[in-house]
LUMNUPA-68327 format. One record per residue (C-alpha): y, z, x. Coordinates in steps of 0.5 Angstrom, whole numbers, always signed. Example, Ala and Ser with C-alpha at 12.3 -4.5 7.8 and 13.67 -1.06 7.14 Angstrom:
BEGIN
+-------+-------+-------+
!    c2 !    c3 !    c1 !
+-------+-------+-------+
!    -9 !   +16 !   +25 !
!    -2 !   +14 !   +27 !
+-------+-------+-------+
This chain:
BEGIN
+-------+-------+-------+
!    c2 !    c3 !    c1 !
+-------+-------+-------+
!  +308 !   -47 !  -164 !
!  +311 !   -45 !  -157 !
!  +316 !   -49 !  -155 !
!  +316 !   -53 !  -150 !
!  +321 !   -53 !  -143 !
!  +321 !   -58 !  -138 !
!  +326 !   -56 !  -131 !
!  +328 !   -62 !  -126 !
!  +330 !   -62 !  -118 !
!  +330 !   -66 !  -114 !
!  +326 !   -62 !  -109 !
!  +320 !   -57 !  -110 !
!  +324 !   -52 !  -106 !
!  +330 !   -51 !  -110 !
!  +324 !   -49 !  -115 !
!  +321 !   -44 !  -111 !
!  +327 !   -41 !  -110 !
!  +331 !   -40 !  -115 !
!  +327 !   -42 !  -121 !
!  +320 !   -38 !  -120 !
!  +322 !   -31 !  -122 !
!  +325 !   -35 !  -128 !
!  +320 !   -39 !  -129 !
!  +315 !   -33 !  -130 !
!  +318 !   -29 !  -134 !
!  +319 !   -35 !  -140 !
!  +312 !   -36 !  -139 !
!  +311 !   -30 !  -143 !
!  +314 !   -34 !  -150 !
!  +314 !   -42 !  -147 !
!  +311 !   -48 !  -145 !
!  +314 !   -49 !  -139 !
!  +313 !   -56 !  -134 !
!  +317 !   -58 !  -128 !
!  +320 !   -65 !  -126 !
!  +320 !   -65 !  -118 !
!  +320 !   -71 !  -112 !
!  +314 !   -67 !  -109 !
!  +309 !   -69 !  -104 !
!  +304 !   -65 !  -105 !
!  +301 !   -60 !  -110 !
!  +301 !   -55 !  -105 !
!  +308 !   -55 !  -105 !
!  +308 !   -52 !  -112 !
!  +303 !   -45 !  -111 !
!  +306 !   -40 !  -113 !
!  +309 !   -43 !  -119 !
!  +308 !   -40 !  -127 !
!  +308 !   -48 !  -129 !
!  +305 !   -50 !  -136 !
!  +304 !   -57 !  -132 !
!  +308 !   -61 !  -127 !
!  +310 !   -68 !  -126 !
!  +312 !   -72 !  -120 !
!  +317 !   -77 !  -120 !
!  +322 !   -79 !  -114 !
!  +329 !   -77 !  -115 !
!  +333 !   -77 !  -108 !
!  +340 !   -74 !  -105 !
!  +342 !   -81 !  -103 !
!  +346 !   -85 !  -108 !
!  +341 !   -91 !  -109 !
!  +344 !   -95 !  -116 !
!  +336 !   -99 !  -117 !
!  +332 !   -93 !  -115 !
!  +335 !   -88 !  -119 !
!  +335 !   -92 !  -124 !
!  +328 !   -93 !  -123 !
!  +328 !   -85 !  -124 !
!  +332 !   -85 !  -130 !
!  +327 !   -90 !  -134 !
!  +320 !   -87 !  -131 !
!  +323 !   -79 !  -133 !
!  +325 !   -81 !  -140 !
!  +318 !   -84 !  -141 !
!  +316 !   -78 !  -139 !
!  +321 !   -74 !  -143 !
!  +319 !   -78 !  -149 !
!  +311 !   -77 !  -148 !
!  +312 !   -70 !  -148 !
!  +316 !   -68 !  -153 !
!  +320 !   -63 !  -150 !
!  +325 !   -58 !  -154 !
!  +329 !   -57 !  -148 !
!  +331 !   -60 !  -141 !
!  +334 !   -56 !  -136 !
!  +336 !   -59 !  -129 !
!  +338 !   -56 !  -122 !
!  +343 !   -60 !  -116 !
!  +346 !   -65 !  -117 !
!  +343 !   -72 !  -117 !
!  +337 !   -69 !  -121 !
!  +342 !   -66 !  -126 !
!  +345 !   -74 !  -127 !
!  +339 !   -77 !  -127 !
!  +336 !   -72 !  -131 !
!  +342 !   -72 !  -136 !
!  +341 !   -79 !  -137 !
!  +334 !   -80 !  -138 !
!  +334 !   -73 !  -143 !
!  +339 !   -77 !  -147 !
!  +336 !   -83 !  -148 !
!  +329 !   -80 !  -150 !
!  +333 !   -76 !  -155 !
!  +331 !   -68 !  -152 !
!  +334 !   -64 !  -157 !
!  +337 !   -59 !  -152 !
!  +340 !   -61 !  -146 !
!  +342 !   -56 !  -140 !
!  +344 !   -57 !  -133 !
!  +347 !   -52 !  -128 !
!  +353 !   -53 !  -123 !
!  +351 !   -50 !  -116 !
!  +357 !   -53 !  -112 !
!  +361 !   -59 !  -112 !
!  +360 !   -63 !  -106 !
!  +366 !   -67 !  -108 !
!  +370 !   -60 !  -107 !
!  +372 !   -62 !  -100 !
!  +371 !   -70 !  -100 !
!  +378 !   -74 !  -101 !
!  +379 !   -81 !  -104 !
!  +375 !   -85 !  -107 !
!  +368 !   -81 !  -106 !
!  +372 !   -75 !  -109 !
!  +373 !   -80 !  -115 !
!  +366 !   -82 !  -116 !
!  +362 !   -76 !  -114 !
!  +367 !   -72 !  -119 !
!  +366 !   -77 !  -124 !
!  +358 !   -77 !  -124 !
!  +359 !   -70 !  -125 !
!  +363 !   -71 !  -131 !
!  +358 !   -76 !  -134 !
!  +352 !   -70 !  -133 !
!  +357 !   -65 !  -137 !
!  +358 !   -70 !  -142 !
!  +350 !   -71 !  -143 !
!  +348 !   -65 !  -144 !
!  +350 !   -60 !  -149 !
!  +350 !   -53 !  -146 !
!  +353 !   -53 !  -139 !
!  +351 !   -47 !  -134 !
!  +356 !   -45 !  -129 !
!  +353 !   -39 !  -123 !
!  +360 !   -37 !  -121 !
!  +366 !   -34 !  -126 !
!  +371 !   -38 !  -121 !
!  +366 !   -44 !  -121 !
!  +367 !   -45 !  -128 !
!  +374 !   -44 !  -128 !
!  +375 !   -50 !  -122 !
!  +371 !   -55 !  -126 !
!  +375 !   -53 !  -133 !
!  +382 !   -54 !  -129 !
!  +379 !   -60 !  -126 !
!  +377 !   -64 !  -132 !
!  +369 !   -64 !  -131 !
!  +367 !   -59 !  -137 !
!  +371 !   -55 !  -143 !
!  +372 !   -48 !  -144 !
!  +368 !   -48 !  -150 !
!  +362 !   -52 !  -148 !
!  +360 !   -48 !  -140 !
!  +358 !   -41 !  -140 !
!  +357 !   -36 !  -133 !
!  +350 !   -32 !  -134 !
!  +351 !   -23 !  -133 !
!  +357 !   -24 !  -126 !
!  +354 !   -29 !  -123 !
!  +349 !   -33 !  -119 !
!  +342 !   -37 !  -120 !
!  +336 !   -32 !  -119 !
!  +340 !   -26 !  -116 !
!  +337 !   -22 !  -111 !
!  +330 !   -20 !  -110 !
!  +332 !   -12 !  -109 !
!  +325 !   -11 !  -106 !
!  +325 !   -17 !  -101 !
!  +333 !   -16 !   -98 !
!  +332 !    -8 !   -98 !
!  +335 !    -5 !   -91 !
!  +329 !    -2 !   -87 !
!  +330 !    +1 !   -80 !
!  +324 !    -1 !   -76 !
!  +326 !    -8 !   -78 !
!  +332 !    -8 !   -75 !
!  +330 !    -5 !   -68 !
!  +324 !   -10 !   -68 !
!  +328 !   -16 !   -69 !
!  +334 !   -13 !   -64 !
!  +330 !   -12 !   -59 !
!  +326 !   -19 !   -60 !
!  +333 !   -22 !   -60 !
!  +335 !   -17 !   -53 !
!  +341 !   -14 !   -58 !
!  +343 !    -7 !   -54 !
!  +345 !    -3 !   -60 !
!  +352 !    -2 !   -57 !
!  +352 !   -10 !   -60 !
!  +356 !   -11 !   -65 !
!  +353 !   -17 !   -68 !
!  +356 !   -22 !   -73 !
!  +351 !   -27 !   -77 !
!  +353 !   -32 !   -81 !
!  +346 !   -36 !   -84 !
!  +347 !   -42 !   -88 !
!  +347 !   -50 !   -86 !
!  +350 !   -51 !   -80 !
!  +355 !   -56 !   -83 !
!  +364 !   -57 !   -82 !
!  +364 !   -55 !   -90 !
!  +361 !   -47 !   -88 !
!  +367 !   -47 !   -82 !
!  +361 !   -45 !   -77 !
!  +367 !   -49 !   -72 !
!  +372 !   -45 !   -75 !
!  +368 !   -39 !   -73 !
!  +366 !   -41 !   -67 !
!  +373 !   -41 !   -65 !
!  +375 !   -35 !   -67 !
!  +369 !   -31 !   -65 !
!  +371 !   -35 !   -58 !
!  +377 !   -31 !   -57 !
!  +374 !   -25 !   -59 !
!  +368 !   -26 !   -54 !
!  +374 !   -26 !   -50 !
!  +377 !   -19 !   -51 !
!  +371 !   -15 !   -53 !
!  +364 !   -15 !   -49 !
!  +361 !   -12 !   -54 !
!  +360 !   -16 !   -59 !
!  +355 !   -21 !   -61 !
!  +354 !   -27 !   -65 !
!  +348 !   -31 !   -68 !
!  +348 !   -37 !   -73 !
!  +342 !   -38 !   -77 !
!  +340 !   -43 !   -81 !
!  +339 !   -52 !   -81 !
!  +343 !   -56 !   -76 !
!  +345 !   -62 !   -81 !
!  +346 !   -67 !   -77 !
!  +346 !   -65 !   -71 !
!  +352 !   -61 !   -72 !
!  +352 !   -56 !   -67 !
!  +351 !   -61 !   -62 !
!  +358 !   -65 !   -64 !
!  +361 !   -58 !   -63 !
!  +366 !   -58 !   -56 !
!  +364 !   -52 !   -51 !
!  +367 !   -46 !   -51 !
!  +369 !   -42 !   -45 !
!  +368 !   -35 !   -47 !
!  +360 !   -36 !   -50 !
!  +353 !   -35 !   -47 !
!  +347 !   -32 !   -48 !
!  +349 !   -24 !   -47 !
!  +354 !   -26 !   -53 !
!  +351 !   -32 !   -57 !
!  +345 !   -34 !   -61 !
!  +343 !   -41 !   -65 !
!  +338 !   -39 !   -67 !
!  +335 !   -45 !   -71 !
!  +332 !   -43 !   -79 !
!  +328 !   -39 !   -81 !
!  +324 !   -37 !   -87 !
!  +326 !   -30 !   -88 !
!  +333 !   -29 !   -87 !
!  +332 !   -22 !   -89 !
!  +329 !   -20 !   -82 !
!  +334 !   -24 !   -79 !
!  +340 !   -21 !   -82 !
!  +338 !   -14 !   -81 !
!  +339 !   -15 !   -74 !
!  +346 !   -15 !   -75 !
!  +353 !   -11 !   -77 !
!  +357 !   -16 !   -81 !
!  +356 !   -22 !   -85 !
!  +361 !   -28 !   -83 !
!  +362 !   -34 !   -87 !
!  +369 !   -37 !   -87 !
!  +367 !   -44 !   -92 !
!  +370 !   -50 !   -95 !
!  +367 !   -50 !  -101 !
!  +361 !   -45 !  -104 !
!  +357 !   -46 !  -111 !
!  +357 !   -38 !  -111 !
!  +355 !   -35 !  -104 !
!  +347 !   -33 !  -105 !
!  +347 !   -31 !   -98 !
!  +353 !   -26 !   -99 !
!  +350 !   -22 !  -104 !
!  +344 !   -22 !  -100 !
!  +347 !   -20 !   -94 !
!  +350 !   -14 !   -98 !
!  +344 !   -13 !  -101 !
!  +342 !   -11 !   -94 !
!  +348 !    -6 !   -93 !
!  +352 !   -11 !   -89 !
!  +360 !   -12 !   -90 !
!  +362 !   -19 !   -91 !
!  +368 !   -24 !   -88 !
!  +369 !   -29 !   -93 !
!  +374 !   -35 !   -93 !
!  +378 !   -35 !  -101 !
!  +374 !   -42 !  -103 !
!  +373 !   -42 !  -111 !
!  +366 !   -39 !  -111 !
!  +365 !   -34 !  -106 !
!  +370 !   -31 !  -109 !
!  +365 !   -28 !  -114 !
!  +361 !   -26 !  -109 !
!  +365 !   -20 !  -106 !
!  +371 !   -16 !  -107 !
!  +377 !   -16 !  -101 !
!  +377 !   -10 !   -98 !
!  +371 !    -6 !  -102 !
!  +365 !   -10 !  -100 !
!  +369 !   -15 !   -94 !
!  +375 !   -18 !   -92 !
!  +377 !   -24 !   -94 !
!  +381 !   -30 !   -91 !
!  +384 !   -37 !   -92 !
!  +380 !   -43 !   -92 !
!  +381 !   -46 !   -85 !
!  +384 !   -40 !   -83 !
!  +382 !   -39 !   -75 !
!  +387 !   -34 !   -74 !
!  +385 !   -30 !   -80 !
!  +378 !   -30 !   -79 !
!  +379 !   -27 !   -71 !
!  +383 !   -21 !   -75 !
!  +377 !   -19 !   -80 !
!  +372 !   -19 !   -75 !
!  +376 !   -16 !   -70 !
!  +378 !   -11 !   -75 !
!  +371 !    -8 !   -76 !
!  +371 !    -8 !   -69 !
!  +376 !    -3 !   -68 !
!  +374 !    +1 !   -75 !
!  +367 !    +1 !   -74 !
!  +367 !    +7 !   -80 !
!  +370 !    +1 !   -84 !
!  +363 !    -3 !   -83 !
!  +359 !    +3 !   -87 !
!  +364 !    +4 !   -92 !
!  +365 !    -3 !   -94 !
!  +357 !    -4 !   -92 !
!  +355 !    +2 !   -97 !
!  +360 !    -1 !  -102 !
!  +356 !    -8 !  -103 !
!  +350 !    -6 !  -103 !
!  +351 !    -2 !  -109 !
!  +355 !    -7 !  -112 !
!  +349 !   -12 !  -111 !
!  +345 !    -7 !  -114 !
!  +350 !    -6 !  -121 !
!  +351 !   -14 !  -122 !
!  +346 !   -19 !  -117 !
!  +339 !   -17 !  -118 !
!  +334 !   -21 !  -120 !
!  +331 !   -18 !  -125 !
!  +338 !   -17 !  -129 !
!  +339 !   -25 !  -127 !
!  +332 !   -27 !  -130 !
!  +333 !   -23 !  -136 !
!  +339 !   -27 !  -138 !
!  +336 !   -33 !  -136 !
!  +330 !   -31 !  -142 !
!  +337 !   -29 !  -147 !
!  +340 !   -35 !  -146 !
!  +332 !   -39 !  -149 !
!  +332 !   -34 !  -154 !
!  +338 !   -35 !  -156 !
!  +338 !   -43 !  -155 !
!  +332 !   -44 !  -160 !
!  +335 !   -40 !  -165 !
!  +340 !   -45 !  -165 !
!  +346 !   -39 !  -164 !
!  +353 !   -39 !  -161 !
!  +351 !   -40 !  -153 !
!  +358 !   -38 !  -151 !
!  +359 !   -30 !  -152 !
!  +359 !   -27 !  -145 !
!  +357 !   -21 !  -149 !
!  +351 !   -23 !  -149 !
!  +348 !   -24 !  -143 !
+-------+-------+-------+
């Protein structure tokens, strides 16, 4: 009898991105269904999936709707009978932990991408941390995708040593090599669609225009250097949460000859290409996808020294590191590569090789199927050698 995997998120994107290499990999030896809140089938193309099923688990804490989830996904758990349950983000994980629980799964994983309540105070610390501790407490393996990650949720109480692994260096899916692979011609297309002369020296930073990635903190410091250098260019990529950009003050030195939001797009490789140096200054930071992606194509990194993105890079190898908050310090790295631009290929080439040595994403799915054979088999989880 092949045994039978369900994986569960609260939106069908996180699927598509993270899971799907993996998800067609263990289809090859598992049944495998997926848990979502989607509003269409199509949402799901692409997807290896043995059967799917829809139920409404949302990102707001809402205690009657999240308990409807609860009791409508153990039913389902416990009609299917599955052999293992495994959920991605935060309230899926909850919700799913509880539900699992309930209906008696044998095993039950949850990974741990980031913490929200990582740069949250008070009491939304308090609650937000312990509805983590309670889906660590649930289940029965606990996956971490970053070695620092794991390390702050062990100092911080939400999980033992014993029961949280990290799967090979790091990350959820690693990188597809051949999509984030540098390509001259896409460069010089999307520089010229972005009217970026080459003497620009371009910095980007992709991701979701929030406090927490330090986009005004960059913004900030990439004004000064605005000031000092007109050469250089900056390009932000990505969501305006909440109509972030828009709550930013203006700046004196910023304009189109030397700024650009460009809103997101879905496919961050060509709009990385366009530029010379990755820059993400964050607060907080499951791994740093992004990072590893941005070496992948052969850019150098700024980096802030948040737990998390810490394992995605290595100061003065592959990027220069600087404190959270830390304008100043930002300022200094980016301004460093300015005046040694030979620093930019070394520390490029650097990255790129190291991606390629620890981050693919074929190594990620490999210890993604090595983790199910091994769970099946009833073996110790836990041995790093392994993966």
């Amino acid at each position: 009898m092949r045994k039978k995997i369900c994986f569960v998120t609260a939106i069908s994107g996180s699927a598509q991105s993270f899971l799907k290499d993996h998800i067609e990999a263990l289809r090859k030896d598992y049944d495998v269904y997926y848990v979502c809140n989607y509003k269409d089938e199509k949402e799901l193309a692409g997807l290896n999936l043995s059967g799917f099923h829809r139920i409404e688990i949302h990102r707001e804490i809402s205690i009657k709707n999240d308990l409807i989830a609860v009791f409508q996904l153990m039913r389902y758990l416990r009609k299917m009978r599955f052999d293992a349950v495994h959920s991605v983000t935060p309230k899926a994980g909850l919700i799913t932990a509880l539900a699992s629980w309930l209906a008696c799964i044998p095993h039950r994983t949850h990974i741990f991408t980031g913490q929200v309540w990582a740069t949250a105070h008070g009491t939304r610390r308090w609650m937000l941390k312990t509805l983590d501790k309670v889906t660590a407490t649930l289940d029965n393996h606990v996956m971490v995708d970053g070695m620092s990650q794991r390390q702050f949720i062990i100092d911080e109480g939400v999980v033992s040593e014993k029961k949280s692994l990290v799967l090979g260096d790091g990350s959820i899916c690693g990188v597809n090599t051949s999509r984030f692979c540098p390509n001259s011609r896409v460069r010089e297309e999307w520089r010229k669609k972005l009217n970026l002369g080459q003497d620009k020296l371009v910095y980007i930073l992709l991701g979701r225009m929030n406090h927490d990635k330090g986009v005004g903190d960059l913004m900030e410091a990439y004004n000064r250097l605005a000031g000092e250098c007109s050469n250089t260019f900056l390009l932000l990529v990505g969501n305006n949460e909440n109509g972030y950009m828009e709550s930013l003050p203006r700046y004196d030195n910023l304009n189109r000859e030397n700024f650009l939001y460009y809103g997101a797009t879905p496919e961050p490789q060509l709009l990385l290409q366009a530029a010379d140096v990755f820059v993400l200054p964050t607060y907080r930071e499951g791994f740093g996808s992004s990072v590893i992606e941005a070496q992948c194509l052969g850019l150098p990194v700024v980096c802030s020294d948040a737990y998390g993105v810490m394992d995605a890079m290595v100061d003065e190898v592959t990027g220069l590191r600087c404190h959270v908050g830390d304008v100043d310090g930002i300022y200094k790295a980016m301004k460093r590569y300015h005046d040694q631009c030979s620093l930019i290929k070394e520390h490029g080439d650097n990255g790129r090789k190291r991606v390629l040595e620890k981050f693919t994403g074929e190594r990620l799915t490999k210890c993604w199927v090595e983790y199910y054979h091994k769970l099946f088999l009833h073996t110790d989880l836990t041995d790093p050698a392994d993966y």
